[in-house]
Residue frames relative to the residue before (quaternion, step in Angstrom):
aa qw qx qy qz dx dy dz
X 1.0000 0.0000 0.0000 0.0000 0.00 0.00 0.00
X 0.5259 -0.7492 0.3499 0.1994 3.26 -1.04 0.88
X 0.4631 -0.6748 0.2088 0.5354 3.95 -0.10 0.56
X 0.4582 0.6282 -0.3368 0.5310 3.73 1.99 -0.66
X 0.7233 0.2458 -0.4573 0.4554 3.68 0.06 0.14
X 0.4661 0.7287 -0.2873 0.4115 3.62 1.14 -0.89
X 0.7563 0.4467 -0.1057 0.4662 3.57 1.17 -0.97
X 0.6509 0.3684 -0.3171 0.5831 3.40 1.23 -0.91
X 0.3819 0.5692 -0.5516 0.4753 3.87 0.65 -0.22
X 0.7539 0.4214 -0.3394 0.3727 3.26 -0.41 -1.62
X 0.6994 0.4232 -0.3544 0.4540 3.82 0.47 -1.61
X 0.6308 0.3977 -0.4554 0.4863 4.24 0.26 -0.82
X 0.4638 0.5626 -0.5703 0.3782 4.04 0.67 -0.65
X 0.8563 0.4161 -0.1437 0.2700 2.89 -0.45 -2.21
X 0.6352 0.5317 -0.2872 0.4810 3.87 1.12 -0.63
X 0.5631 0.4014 -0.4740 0.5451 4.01 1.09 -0.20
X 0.7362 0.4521 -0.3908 0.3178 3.67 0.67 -0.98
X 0.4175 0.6803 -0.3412 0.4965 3.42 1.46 -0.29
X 0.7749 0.3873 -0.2436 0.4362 3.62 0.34 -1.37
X 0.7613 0.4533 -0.2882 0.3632 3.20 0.96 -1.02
X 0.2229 0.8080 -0.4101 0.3595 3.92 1.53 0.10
X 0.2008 -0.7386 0.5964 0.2417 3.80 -0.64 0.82
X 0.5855 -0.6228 0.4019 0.3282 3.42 -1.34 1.39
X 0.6724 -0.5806 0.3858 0.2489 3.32 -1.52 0.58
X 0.4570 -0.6513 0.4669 0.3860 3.64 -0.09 0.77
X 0.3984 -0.5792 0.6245 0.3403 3.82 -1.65 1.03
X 0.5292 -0.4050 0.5772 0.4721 3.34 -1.72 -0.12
X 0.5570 -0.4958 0.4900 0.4516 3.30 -1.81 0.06
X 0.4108 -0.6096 0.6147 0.2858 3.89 -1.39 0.49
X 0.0141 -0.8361 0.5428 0.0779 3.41 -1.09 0.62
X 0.0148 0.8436 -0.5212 -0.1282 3.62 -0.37 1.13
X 0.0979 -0.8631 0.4732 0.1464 3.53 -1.07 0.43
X 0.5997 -0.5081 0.3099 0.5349 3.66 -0.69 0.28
X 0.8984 -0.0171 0.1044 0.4262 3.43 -0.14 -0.56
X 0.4812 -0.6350 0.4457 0.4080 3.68 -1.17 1.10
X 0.7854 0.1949 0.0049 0.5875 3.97 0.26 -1.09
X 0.1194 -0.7693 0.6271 0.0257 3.34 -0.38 1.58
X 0.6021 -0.6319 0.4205 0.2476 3.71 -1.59 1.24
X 0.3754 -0.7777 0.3733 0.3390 3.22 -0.24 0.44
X 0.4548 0.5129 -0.2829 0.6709 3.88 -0.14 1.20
X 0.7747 0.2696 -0.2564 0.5114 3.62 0.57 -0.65
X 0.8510 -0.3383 0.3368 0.2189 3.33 -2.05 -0.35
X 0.3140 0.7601 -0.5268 -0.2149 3.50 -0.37 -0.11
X 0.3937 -0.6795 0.6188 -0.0188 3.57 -1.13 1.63
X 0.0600 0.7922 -0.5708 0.2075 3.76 -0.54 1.41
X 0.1293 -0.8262 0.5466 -0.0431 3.79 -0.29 1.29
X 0.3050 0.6956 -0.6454 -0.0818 3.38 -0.80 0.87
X 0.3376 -0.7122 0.6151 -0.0205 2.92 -2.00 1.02
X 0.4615 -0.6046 0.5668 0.3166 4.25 -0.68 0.72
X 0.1655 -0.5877 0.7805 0.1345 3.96 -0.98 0.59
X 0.5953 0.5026 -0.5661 0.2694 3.80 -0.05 -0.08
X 0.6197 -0.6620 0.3135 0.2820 3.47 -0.62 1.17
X 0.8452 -0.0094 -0.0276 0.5336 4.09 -0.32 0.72
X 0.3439 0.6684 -0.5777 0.3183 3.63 1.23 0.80
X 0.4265 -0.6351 0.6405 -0.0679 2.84 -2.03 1.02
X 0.4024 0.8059 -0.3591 0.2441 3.28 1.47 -0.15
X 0.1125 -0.8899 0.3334 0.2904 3.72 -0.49 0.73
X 0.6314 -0.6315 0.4244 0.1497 3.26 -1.44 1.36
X 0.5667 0.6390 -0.5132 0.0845 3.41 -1.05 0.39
X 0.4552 -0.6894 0.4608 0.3245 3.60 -0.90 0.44
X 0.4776 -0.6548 0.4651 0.3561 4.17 -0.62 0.92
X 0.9309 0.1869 -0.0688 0.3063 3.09 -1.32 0.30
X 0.6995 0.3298 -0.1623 0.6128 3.45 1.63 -0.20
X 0.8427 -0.0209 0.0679 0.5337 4.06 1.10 -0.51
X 0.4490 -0.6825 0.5701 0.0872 3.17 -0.99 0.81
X 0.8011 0.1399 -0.1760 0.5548 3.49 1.20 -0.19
X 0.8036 -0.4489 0.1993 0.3361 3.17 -1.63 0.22
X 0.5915 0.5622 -0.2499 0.5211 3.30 1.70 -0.09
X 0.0880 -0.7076 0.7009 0.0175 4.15 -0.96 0.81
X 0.2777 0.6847 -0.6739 -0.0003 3.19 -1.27 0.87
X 0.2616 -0.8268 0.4962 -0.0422 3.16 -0.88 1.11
X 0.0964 0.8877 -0.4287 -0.1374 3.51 0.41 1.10
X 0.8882 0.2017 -0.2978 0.2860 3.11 -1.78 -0.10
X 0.1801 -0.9208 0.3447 -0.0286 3.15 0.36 1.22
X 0.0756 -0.8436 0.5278 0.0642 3.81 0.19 0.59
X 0.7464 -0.4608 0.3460 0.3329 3.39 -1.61 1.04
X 0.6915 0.4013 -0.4432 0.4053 3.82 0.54 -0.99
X 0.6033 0.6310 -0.4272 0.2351 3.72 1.00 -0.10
X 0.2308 0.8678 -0.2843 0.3358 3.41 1.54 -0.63
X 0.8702 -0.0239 -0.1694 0.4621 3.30 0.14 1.48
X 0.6922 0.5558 -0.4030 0.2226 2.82 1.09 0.45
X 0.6481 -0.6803 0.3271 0.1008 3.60 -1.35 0.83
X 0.1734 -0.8638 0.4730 -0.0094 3.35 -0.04 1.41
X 0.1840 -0.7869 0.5363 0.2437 4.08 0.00 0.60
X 0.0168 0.7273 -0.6222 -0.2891 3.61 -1.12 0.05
X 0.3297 -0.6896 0.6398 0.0793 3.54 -1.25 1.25
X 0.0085 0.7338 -0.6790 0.0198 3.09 -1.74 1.27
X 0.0753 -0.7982 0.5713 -0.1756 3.65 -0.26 1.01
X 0.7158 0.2882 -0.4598 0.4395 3.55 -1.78 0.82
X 0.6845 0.2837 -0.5367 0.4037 3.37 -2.27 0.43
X 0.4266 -0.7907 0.3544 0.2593 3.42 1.16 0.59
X 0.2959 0.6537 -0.5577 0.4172 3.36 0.73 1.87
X 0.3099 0.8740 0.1237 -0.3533 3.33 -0.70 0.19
X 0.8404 0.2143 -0.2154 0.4487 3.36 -0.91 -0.37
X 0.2327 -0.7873 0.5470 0.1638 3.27 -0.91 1.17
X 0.0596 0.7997 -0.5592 -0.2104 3.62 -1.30 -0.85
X 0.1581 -0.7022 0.6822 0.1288 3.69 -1.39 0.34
X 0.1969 -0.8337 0.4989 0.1314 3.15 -1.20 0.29
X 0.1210 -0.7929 0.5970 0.0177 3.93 -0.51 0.58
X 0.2766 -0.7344 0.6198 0.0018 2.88 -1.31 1.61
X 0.0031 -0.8752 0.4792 0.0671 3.42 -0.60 0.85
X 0.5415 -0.6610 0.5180 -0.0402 3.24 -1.25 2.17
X 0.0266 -0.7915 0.6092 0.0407 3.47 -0.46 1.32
X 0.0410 0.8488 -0.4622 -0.2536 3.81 -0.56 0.45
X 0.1057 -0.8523 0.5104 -0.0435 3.45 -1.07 0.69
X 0.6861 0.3841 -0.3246 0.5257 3.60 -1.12 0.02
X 0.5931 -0.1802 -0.7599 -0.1958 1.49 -2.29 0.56
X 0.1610 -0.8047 0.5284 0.2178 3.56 -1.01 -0.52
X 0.7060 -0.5422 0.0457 0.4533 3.88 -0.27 0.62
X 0.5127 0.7212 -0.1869 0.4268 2.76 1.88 -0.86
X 0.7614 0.3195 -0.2105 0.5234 3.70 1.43 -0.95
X 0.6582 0.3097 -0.3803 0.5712 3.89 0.89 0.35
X 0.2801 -0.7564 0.5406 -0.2391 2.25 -1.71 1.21
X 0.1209 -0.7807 0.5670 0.2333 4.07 0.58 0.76
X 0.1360 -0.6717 0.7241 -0.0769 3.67 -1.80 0.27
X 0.0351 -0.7303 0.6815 0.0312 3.87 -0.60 1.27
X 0.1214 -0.6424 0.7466 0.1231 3.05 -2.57 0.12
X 0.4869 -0.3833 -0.7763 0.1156 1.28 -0.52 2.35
X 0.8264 -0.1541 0.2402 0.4855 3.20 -1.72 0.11
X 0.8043 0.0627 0.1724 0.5652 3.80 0.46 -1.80
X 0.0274 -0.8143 0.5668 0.1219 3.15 -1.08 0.39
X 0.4668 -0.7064 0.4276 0.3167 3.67 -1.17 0.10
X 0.4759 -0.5999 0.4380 0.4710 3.80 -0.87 -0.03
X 0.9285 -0.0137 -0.2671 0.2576 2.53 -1.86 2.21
X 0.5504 0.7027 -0.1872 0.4103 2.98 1.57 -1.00
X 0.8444 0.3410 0.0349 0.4117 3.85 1.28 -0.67
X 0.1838 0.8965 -0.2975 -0.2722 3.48 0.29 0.04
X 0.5612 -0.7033 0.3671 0.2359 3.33 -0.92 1.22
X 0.3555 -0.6922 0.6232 0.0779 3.90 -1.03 1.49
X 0.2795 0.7857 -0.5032 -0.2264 3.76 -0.65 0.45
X 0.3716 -0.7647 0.4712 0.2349 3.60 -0.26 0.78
X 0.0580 -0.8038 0.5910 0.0341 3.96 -0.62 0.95
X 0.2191 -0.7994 0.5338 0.1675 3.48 -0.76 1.49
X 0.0460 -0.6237 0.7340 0.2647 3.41 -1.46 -0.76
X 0.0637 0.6539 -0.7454 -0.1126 3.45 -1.45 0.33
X 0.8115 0.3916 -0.2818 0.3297 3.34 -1.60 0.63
X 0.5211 0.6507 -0.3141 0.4543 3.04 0.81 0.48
X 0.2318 0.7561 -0.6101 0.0484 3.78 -1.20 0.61
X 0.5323 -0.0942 -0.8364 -0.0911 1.47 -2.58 1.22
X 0.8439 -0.1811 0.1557 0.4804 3.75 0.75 -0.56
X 0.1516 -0.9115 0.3573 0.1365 3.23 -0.37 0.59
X 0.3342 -0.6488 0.5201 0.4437 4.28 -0.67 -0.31
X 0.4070 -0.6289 0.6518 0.1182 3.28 -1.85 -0.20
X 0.1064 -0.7322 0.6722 -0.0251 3.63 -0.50 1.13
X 0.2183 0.6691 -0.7061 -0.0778 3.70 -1.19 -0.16
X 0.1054 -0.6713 0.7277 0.0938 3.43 -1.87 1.02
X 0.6002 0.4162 -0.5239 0.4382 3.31 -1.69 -0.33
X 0.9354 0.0349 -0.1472 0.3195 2.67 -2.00 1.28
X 0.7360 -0.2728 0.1905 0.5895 3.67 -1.19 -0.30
X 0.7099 0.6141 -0.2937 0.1806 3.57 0.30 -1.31
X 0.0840 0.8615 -0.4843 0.1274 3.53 -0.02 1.34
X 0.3649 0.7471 -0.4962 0.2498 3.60 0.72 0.46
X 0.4059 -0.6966 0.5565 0.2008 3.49 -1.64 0.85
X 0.6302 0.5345 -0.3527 0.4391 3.87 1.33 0.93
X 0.7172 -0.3986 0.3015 0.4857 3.31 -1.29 0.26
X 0.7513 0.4061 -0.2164 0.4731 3.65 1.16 -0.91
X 0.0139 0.8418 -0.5395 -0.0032 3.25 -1.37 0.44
X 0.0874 -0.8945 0.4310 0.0811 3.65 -0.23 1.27
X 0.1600 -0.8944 0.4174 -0.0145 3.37 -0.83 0.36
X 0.0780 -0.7880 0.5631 0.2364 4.06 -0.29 0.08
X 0.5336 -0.6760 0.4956 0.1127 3.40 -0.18 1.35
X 0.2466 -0.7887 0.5605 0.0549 3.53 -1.20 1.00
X 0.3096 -0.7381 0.3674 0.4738 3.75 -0.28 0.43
X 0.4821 0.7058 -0.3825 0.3509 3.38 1.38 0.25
X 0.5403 0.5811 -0.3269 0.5133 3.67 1.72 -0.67
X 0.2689 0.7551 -0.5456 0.2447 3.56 0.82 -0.37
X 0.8892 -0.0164 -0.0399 0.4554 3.64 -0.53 1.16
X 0.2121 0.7893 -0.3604 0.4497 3.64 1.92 0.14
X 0.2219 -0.8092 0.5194 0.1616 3.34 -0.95 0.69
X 0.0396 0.8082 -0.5463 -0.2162 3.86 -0.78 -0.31
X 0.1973 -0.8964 0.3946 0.0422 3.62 -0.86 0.81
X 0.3768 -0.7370 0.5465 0.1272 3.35 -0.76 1.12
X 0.0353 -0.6974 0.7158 0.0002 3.66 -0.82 0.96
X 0.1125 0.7861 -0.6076 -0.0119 3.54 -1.21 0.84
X 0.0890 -0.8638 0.4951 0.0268 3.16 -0.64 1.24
X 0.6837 -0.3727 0.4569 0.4299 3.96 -1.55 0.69
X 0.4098 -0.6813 0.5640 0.2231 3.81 -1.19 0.88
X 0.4734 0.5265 -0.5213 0.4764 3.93 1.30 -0.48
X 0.4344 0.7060 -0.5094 0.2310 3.77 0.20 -0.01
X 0.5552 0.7416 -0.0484 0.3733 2.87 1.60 -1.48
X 0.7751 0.2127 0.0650 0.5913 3.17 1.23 -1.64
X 0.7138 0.1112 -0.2446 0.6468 3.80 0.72 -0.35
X 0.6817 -0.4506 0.5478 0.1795 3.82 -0.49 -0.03
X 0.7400 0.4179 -0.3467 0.3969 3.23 0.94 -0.50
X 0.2610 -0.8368 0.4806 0.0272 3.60 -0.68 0.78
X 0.0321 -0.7184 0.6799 -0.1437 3.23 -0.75 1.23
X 0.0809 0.8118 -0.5353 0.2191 3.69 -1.02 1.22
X 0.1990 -0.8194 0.5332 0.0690 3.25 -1.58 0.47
X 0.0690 -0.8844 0.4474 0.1137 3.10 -0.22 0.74
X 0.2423 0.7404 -0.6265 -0.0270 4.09 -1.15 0.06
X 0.6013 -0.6373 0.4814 -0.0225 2.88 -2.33 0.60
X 0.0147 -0.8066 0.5905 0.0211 3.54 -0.22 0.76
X 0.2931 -0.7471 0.5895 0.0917 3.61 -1.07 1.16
X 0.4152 -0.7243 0.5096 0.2082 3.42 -0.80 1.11
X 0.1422 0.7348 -0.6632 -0.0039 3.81 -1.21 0.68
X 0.4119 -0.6118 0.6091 0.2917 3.36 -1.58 0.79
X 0.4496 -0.4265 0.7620 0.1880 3.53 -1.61 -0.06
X 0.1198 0.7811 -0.5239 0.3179 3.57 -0.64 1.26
X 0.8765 0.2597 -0.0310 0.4041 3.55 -0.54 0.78
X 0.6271 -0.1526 -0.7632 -0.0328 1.73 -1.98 1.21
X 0.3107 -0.7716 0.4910 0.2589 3.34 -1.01 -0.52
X 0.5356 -0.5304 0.3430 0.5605 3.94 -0.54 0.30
X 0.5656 0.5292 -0.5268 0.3501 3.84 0.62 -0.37
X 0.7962 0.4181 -0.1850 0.3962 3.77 0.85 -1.27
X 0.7529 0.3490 -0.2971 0.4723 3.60 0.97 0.47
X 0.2240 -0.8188 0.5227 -0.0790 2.67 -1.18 1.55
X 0.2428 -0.6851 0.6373 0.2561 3.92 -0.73 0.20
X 0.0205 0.7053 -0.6944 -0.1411 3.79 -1.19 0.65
X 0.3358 -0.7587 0.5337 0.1637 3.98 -1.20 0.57
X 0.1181 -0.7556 0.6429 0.0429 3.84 -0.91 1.40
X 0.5111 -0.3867 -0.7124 0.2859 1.73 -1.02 2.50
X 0.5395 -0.6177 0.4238 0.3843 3.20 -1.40 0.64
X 0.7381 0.3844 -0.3224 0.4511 3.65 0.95 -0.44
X 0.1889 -0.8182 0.5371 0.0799 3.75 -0.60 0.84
X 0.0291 0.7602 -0.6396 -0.1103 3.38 -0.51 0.42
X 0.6759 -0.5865 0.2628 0.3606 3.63 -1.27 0.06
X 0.7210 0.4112 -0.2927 0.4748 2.99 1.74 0.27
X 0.5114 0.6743 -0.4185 0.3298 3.42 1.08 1.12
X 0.5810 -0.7672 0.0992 0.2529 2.72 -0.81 2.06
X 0.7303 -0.0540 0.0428 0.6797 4.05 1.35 -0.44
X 0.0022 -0.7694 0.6130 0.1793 3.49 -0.91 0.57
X 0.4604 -0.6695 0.5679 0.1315 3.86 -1.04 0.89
X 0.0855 -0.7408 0.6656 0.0297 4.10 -0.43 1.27
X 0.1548 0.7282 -0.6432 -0.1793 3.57 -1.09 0.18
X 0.5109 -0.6453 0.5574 0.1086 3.21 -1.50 0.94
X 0.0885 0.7251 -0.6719 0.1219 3.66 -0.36 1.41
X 0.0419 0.6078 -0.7930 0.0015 3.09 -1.93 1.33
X 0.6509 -0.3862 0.6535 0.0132 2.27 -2.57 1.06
X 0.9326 0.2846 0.0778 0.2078 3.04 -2.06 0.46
X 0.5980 0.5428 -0.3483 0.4758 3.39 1.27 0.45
X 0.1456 -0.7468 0.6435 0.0836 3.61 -1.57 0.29
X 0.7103 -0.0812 -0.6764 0.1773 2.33 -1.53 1.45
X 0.6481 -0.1019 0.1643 0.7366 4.18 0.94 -0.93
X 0.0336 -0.6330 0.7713 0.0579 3.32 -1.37 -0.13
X 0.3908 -0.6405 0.6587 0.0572 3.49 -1.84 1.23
X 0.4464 -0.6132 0.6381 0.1326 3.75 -1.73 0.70
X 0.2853 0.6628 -0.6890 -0.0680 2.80 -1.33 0.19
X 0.1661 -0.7738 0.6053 0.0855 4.12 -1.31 0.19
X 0.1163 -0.6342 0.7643 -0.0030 2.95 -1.52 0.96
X 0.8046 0.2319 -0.5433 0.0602 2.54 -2.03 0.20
X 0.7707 0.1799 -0.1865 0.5821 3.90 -0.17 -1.31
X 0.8026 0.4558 -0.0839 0.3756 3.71 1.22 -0.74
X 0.0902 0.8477 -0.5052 -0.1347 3.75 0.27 -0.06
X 0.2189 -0.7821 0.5818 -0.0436 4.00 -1.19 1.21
X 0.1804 0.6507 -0.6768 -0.2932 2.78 -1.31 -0.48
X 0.5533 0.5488 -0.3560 0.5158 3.92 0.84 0.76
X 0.7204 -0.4436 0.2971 0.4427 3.37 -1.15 -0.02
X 0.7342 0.5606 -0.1432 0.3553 3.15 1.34 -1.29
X 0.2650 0.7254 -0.6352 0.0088 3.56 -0.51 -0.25
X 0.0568 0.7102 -0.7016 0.0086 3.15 -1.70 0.94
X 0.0996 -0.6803 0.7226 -0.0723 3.50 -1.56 1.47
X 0.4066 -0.5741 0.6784 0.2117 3.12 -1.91 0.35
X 0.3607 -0.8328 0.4017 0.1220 3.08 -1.09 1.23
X 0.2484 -0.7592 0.5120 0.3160 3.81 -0.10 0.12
X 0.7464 -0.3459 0.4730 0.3153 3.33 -1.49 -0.20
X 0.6682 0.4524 -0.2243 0.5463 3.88 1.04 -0.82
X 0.7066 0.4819 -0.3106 0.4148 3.48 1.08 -0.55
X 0.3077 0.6704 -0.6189 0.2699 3.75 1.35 0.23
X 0.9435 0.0113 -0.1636 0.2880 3.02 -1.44 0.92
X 0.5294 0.6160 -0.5176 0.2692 3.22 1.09 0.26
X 0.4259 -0.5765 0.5544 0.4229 4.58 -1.13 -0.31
X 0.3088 -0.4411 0.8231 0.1805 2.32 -2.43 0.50
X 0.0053 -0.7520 0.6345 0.1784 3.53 -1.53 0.24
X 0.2502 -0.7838 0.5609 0.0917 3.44 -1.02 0.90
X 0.1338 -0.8253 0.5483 0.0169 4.04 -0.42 0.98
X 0.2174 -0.8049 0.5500 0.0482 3.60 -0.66 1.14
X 0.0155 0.8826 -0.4692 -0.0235 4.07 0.13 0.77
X 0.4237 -0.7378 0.3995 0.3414 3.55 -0.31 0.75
X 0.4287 -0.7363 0.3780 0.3623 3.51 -1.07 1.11
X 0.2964 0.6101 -0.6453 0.3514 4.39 0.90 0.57
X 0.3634 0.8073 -0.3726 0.2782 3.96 0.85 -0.80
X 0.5968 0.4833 -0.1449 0.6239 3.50 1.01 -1.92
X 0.9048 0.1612 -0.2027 0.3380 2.88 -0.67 -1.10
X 0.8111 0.4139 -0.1897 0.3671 3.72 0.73 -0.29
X 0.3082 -0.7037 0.4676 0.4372 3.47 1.38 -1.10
X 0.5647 0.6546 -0.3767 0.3329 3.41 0.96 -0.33
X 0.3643 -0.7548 0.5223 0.1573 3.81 -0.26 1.80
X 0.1212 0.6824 -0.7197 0.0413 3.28 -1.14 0.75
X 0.3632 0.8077 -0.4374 0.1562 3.95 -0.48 0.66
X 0.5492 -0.6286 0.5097 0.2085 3.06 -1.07 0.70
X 0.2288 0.8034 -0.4776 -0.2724 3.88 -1.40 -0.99
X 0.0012 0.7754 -0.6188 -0.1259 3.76 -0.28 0.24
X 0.3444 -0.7186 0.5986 0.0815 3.64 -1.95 0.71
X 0.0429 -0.7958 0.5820 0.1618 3.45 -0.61 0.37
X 0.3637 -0.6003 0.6709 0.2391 3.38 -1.41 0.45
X 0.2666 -0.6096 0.7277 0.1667 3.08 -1.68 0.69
X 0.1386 -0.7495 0.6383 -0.1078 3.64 -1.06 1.53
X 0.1224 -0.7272 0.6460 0.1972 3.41 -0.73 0.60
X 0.4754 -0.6290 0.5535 0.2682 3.62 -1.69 0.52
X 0.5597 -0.6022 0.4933 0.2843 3.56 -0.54 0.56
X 0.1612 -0.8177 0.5510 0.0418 3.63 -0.39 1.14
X 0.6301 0.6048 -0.4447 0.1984 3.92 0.90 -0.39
X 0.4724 -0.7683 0.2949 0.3157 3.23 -0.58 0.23
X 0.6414 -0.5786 0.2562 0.4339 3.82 -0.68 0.68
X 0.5456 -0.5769 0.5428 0.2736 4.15 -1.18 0.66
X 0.7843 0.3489 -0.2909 0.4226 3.53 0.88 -1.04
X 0.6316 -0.6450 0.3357 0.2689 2.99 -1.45 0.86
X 0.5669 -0.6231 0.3207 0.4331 3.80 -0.69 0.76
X 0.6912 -0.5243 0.2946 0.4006 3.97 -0.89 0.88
X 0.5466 0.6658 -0.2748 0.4271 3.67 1.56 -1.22
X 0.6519 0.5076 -0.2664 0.4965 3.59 1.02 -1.19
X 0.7552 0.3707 -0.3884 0.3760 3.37 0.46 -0.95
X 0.6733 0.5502 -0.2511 0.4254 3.58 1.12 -0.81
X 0.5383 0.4273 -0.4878 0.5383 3.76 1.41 0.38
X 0.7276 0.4698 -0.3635 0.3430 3.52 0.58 -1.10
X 0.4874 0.5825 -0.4552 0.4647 3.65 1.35 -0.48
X 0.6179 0.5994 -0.3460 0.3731 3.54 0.45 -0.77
X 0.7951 0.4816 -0.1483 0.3374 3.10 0.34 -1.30
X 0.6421 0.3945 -0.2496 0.6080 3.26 1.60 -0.66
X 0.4877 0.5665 -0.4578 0.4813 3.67 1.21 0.48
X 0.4840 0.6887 -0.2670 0.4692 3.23 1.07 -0.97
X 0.7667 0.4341 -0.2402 0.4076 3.22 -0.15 -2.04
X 0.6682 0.5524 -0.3665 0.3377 3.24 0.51 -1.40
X 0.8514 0.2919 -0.2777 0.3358 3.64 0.07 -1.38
X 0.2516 0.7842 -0.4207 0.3805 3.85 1.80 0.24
X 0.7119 0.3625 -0.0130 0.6014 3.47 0.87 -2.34
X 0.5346 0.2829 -0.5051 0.6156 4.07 0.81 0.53
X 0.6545 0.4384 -0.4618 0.4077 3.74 -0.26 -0.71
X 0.9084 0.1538 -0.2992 0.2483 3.61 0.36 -0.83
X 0.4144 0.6181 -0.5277 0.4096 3.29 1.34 0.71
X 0.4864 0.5919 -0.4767 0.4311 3.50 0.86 -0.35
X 0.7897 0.5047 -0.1487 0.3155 3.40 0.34 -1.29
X 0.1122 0.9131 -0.0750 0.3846 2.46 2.40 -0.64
X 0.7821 0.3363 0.1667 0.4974 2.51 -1.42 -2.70
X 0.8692 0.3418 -0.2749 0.2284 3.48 -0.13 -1.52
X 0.3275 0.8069 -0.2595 0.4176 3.61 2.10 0.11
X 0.8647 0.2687 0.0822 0.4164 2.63 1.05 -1.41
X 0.4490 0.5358 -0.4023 0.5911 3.40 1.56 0.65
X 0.6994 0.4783 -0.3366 0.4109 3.25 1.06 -0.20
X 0.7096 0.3815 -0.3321 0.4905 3.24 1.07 0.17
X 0.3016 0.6252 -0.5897 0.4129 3.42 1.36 0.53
């Protein structure tokens, strides 16, 4: 026999043993209810053999006897974990698939949170940044905001502020992205309240002095500085004859300090955190009272000496009478 028939033998051999090979088992198919299950709900997970007329038996270990897994009320710490389905018998073997189940959750009102820049702001003059968080929450979420101007679809949101918004709210609504795909909705939602920064001004601060009368010999006198009209706090501070950092301030005055000021400045506390000046200022003079004492005589003096020359007088009538009448008798 030739080596050229010798060869095609072998190749027609090896191709029946080829054909006659049992096909390779499919993997198992797995279908489940949903990619990203809510947290609180179900998750429901079929698997089934695609290998034509198998009998293999289905079931998932440790969680089902059949070809079916459901796993209810799922809770956030579950979130990744991995369920195997096993298929075994007709003496092939044993297959498996695996499924990873995605819990989604958050946010909720409790986990967002709004946040401005700055802190306060003034009318028109500024424009106001609000940042809206979420924490807790998976797989990802969007960002809605209404009220007022502020209409962006991001965590951020700018705005120029009306003095009409004064106390005006704006709101941040953030919801679970599975919304998108299953309908089911899970959200958070918060509020941010609008305030200007205001105050003081030189009209609304005043300085008042304890005692109000000073003379050059009083032993300490105590100014406080009161404003009006302001938002959010506001800080003191004084200079000249006096130096503070409170409402109060008290010095002793000398003799050299007649007529000189103290000055007392009231800055809103947005300042810190913004740089934006807001402030008031008021000045006091130091006045002495006049200590000399008066030339005229005291009201008591004049009203004894009046007496006395009342007196005198009707003495020098009584004794001219007596007098006059002395002497008719000796006519």
């Amino acid at each position: 026999m030739s080596p050229f028939y010798c060869v095609l033998i072998f190749i027609l051999t090896l191709q029946e043993f080829s054909t006659n090979l049992p096909a390779a088992a499919a993997e198992p198919k797995t279908t489940c209810n949903k990619d990203y299950v809510p947290e609180g709900t179900s998750l429901n997970c079929t698997c089934t053999d695609s290998s034509s007329g198998s009998t293999a038996n289905v079931s998932w270990p440790g969680h089902s006897n059949t070809s079916v897994l459901i796993v209810d009320n799922v809770r956030r710490d579950d979130n990744g974990t991995v369920f195997t389905c096993l298929m075994e018998g007709q003496g092939a073997t044993d297959r498996t698939t695996n499924v990873t189940l995605l819990v989604a959750y958050g946010p909720t009102d409790n986990t967002v949170s709004i946040t401005s820049s700055p802190q306060y702001v003034t009318n028109e003059t500024t424009s106001v940044t609000l940042t809206c968080t979420a924490r807790d929450f998976y797989p990802s979420v969007t960002y809605s905001w209404s009220g007022l101007q502020c209409t962006s679809n991001g965590a951020n949101c700018t705005f120029l502020p009306r003095p009409e918004d004064e106390r005006k709210y704006v709101h941040c609504t953030v919801l679970n992205s599975i919304y998108q795909s299953s309908g089911h909705e899970i959200k958070g939602f918060a509020a941010y309240q609008l305030h200007f920064a205001y105050g003081p001004t030189d009209n609304t601060v005043s300085i008042t002095s304890s005692p109000s009368v000073v003379t050059s010999e009083t032993p300490s006198v105590t100014l406080t500085c009161t404003a009006r009209d302001f938002y959010p706090s506001v800080t003191y501070s004084w200079s000249g004859l006096c130096t503070s950092n409170t409402a109060i301030c008290t010095f002793t005055p000398r003799a050299e300090d007649e007529r000189k000021y103290v000055y007392c400045t009231v800055l809103n506390s947005i300042y810190q955190s913004s740089g934006h000046e807001i402030k008031g200022f008021a000045a006091y003079q130091l006045q002495f009272a006049s200590t000399t004492q008066s030339t005229n005589p005291p009201k008591n003096s004049l009203a004894g000496k009046a007496n006395i020359e009342g007196l005198f007088i009707l003495v020098c009538l009584f004794a001219t009478t007596a007098a006059v009448e002395q002497l008719n008798s000796h006519l």
